[in-house]
C-alpha positions as CSV (number, residue, x, y, z in Angstrom):
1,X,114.5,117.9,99.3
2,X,111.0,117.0,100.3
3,X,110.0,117.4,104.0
4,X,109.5,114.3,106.0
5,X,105.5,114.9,106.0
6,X,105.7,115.5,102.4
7,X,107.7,112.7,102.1
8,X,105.4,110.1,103.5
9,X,102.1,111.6,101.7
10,X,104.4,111.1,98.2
11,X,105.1,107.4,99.3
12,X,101.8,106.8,100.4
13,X,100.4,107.9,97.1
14,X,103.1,106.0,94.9
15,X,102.0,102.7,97.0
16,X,98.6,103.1,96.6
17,X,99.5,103.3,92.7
18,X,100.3,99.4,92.8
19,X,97.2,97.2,92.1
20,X,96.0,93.8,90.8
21,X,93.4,95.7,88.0
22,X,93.8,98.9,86.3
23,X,94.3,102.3,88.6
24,X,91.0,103.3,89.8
25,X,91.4,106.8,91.2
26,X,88.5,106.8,92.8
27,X,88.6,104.2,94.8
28,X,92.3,105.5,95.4
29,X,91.5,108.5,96.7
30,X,88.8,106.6,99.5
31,X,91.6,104.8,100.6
32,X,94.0,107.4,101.4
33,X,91.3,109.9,102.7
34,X,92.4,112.9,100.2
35,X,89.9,114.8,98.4
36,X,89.7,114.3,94.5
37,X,91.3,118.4,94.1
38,X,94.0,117.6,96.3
39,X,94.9,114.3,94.9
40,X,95.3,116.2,91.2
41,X,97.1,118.9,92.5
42,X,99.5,116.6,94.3
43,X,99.8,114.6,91.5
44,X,100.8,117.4,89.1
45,X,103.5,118.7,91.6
46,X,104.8,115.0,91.4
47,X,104.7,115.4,87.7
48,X,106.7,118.3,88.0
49,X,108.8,117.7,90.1
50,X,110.1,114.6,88.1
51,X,109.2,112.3,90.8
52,X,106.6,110.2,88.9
53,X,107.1,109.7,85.3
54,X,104.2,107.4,83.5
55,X,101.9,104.5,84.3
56,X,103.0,101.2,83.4
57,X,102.8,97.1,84.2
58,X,104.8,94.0,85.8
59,X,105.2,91.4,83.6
60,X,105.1,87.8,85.1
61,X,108.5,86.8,83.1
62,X,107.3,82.8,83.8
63,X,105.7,80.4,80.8
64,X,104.1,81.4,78.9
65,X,106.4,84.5,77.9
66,X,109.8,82.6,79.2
67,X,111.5,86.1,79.2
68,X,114.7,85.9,79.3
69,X,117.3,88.0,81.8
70,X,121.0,89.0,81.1
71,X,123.2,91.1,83.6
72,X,125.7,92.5,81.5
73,X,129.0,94.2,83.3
74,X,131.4,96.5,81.6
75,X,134.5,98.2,82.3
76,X,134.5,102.1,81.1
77,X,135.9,105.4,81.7
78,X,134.7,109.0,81.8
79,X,135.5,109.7,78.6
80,X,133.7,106.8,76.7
81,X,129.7,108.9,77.1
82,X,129.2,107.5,73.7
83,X,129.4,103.7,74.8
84,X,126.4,104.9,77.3
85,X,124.3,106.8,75.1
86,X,124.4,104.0,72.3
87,X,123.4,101.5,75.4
88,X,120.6,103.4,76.4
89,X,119.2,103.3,73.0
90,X,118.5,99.6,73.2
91,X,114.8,99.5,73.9
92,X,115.7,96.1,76.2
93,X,117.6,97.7,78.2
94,X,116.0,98.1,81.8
95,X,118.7,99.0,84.5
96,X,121.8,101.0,84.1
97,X,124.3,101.7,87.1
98,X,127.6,102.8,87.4
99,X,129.2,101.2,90.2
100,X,132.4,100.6,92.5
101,X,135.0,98.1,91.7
102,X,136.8,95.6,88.5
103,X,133.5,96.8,86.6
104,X,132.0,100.6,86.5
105,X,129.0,99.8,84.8
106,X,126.3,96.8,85.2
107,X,122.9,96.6,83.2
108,X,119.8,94.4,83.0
109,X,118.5,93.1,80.0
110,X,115.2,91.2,79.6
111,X,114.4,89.5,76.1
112,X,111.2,88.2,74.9
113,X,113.0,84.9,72.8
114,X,116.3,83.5,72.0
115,X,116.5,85.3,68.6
116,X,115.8,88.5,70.5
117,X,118.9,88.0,72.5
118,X,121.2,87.0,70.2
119,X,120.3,89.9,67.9
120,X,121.1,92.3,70.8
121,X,123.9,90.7,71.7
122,X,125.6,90.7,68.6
123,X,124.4,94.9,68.9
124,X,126.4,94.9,72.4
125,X,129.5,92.9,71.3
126,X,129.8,95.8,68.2
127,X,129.5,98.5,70.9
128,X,132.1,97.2,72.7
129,X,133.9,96.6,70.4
130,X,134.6,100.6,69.9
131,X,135.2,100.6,73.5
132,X,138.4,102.0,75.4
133,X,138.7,98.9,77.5
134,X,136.8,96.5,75.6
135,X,136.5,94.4,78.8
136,X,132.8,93.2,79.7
137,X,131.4,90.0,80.8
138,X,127.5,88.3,80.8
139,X,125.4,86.7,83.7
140,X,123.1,84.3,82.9
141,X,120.0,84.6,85.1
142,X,118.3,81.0,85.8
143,X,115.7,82.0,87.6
144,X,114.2,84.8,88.8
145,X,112.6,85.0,92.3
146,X,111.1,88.3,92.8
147,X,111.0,91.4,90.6
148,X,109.9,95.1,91.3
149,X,108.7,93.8,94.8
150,X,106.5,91.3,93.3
151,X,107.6,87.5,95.0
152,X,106.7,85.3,92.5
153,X,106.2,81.7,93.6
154,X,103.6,79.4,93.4
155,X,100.3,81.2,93.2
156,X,101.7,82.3,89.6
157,X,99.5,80.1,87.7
158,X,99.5,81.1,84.4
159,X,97.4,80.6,80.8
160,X,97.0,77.0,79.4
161,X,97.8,78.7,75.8
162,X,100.6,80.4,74.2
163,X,100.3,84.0,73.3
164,X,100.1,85.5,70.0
165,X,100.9,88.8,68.4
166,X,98.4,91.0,69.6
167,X,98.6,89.9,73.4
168,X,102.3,90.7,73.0
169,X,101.8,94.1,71.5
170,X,98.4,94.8,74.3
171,X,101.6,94.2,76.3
172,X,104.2,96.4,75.3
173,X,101.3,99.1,75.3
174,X,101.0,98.3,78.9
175,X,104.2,98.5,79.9
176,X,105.9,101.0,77.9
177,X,103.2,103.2,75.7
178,X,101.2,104.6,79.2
179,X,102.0,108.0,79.8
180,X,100.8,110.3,82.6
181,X,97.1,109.1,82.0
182,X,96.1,105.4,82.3
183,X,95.8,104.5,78.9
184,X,92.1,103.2,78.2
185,X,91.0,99.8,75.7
186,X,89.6,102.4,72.9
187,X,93.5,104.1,73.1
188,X,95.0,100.2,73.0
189,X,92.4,99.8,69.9
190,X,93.7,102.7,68.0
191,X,97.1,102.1,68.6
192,X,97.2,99.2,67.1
193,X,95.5,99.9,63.9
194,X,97.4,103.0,63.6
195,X,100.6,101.6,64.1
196,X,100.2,98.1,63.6
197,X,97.9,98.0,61.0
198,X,95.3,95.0,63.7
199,X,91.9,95.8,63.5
200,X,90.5,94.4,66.7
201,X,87.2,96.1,68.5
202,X,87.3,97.9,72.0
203,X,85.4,94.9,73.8
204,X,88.0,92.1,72.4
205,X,90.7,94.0,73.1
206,X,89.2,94.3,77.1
207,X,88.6,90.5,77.1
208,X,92.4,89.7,76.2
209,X,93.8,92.3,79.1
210,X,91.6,90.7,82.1
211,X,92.9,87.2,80.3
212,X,96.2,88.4,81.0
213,X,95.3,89.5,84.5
214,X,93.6,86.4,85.8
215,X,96.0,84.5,84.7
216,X,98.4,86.4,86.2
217,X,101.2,87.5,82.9
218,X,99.7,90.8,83.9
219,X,101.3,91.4,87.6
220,X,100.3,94.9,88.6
221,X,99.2,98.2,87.0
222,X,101.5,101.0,88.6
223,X,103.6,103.9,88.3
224,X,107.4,104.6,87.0
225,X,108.9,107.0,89.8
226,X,112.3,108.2,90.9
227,X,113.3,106.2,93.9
228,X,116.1,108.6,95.1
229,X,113.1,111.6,94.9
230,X,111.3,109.7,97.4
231,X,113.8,108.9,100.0
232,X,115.4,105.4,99.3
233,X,119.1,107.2,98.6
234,X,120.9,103.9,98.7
235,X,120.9,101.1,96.1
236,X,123.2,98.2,95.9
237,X,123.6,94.9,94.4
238,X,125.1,92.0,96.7
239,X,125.8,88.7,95.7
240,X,125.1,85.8,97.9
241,X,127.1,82.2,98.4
242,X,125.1,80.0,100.7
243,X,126.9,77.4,103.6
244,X,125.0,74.5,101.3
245,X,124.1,74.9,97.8
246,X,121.6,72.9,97.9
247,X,119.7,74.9,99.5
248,X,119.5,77.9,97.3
249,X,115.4,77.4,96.4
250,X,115.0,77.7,100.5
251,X,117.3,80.6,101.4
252,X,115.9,82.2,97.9
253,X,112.3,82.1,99.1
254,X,113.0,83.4,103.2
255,X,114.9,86.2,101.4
256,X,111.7,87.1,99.0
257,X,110.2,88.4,102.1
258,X,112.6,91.0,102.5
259,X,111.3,94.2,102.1
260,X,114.6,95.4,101.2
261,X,114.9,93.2,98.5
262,X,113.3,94.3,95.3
263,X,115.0,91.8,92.5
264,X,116.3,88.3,93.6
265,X,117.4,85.9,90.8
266,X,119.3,82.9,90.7
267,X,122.5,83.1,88.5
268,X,124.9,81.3,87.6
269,X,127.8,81.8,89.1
270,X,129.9,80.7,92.2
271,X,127.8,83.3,94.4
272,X,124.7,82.3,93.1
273,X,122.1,84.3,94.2
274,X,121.7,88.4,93.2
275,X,119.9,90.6,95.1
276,X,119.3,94.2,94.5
277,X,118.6,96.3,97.6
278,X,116.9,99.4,97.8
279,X,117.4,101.0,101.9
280,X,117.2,104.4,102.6
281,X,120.0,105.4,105.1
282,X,123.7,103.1,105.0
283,X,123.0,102.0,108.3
284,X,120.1,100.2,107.2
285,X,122.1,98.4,104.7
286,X,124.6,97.3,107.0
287,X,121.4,96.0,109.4
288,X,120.3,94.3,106.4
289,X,124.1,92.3,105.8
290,X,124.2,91.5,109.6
291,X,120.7,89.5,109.9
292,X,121.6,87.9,106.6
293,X,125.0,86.3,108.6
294,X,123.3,85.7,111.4
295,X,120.9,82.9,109.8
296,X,124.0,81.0,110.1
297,X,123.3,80.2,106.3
298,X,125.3,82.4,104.2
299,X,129.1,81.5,103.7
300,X,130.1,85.2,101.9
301,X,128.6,88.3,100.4
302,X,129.7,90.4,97.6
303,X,128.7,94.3,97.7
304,X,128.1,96.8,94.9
305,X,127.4,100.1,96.2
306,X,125.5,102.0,93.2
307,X,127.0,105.7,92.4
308,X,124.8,106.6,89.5
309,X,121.1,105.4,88.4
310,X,121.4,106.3,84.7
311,X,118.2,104.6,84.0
312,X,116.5,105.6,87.4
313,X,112.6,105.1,87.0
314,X,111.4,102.3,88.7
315,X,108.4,100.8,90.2
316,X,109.6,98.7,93.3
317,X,106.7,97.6,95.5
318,X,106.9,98.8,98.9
319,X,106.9,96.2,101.8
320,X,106.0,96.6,105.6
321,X,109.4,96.0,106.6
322,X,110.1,99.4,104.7
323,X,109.4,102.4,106.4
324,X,106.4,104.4,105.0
């Protein structure tokens, strides 16, 4: 368990991981007022310690990549490990929680296209299929609000043309190929002709990335890390039915500013808005339910407490309303 001072230095340096361009660690370590040794040398205790993992990228999941969302609940038992080991090999797979209630298991899915989904979901209907209980059930996500911390609304303006091959493959560099070291545009440029067989030069391929960036498809450059390592013990999903449905965009875009909240979509589904929560004492939670009844607004919540992250890397942004 770390100390309360070592607490707040490791969630300084994790925020200060979350920028608009790539990392620049020497422009990080001005800002925080840490010399460049002691910066390294906290870092590879992180490292070791299993707190951070690798460096990585939001994606702006708006046109023009129109990813798609799927919440996927399941019903299980102790004895089924197999069912979870064969979900976690599904590289679209990006949440995993076992949880209280009719369900022990809920997971986040995000696709790139309609064929994409329909492949895997043909992959998840054979995998349960094998299952004990063989009960499960999918939520569509409409919309999504806010994701890792990141609100996205209007400002989100994004490219005038569609992307091709290679921008989707700079892109799953980005987000899933970084490891403890930013990965740098002659790495990108090697990757792909070594495993992709694209010959593309160094400056082209540092063209298409600040494309992606201005445009905002590239949200932030930060850091995977393990949120219960850091202090935020308690994670829960609630679902949230409003007095008047027709006012789900407004109640949706007061709740954005939540620091709390780290993932609000729209779903569809009688309670149609889903939040997950990230607090770190119970208490809080609770402080977060009571101000959310008493905007007069909300007709009923429904509460998932998490018991088990079993994909627990994440890269929330931290807001001012969070304790740092």
């Amino acid at each position: 368990m770390l100390k309360i001072n070592e607490l707040l230095n490791t969630q300084l340096i994790i925020k200060s991981l979350n920028t608009k361009t790539k990392i620049n660690v020497k422009k990080l370590i001005k800002n925080i007022n840490v010399s460049r040794q002691s910066f390294y040398n906290k870092f590879d205790d992180l490292k070791k310690k299993q707190i951070i993992s690798n460096y990585t990228i939001n994606i702006n999941p708006n046109p023009p990549l129109n990813l798609k969302y799927i919440l996927l609940e399941i019903k299980t038992n102790p004895k089924e490990p197999n069912l979870v080991e064969e979900l976690m090999k599904i590289p679209q797979l990006i949440m995993l929680d076992g949880i209280f209630g009719e369900f022990s298991l809920i997971s986040l899915f995000v696709f790139k296209s309609s064929e994409e989904y329909y492949q895997i979901l043909k992959l998840i209907d054979n995998i349960m299929a094998k299952s004990y209980f063989k009960k499960y059930q999918l939520i569509d996500i409409i919309k999504a609000f806010k994701i890792n911390g990141i609100i996205l609304n209007k400002e989100y303006i994004t490219l005038k043309r569609d992307l091709d091959e290679i921008d989707y493959l700079i892109l799953e560099i980005l987000q899933r190929k970084q490891k403890i070291k930013p990965i740098s545009t002659y790495e990108i440029r090697q990757l792909l002709q070594s495993e992709y067989n694209i010959e593309i030069s160094q400056p082209t391929v540092y063209y298409r990335i600040k494309d992606l960036e201005t445009s905002n498809v590239v949200l932030n450059y930060t850091i995977n890390f393990n949120p219960r390592k850091i202090g935020f013990n308690g994670k829960y999903i609630v679902r949230i039915k409003p007095k008047n449905p027709s006012k789900y965009g407004e109640i949706a875009a007061i709740l954005s500013e939540n620091g709390s909240i780290t993932d609000l979509f729209r779903i569809g589904e009688n309670y149609g808005l889903l939040a997950l929560i990230r607090v770190e004492k119970v208490e809080h939670y609770g402080k977060f339910i009571k101000e959310l009844y008493d905007t007069e607004e909300i007709e009923d919540t429904w509460t998932n407490f998490i018991l088990d992250e079993l994909k627990s890397y994440t890269n929330f942004i931290f807001h001012s309303s969070q304790r740092l």
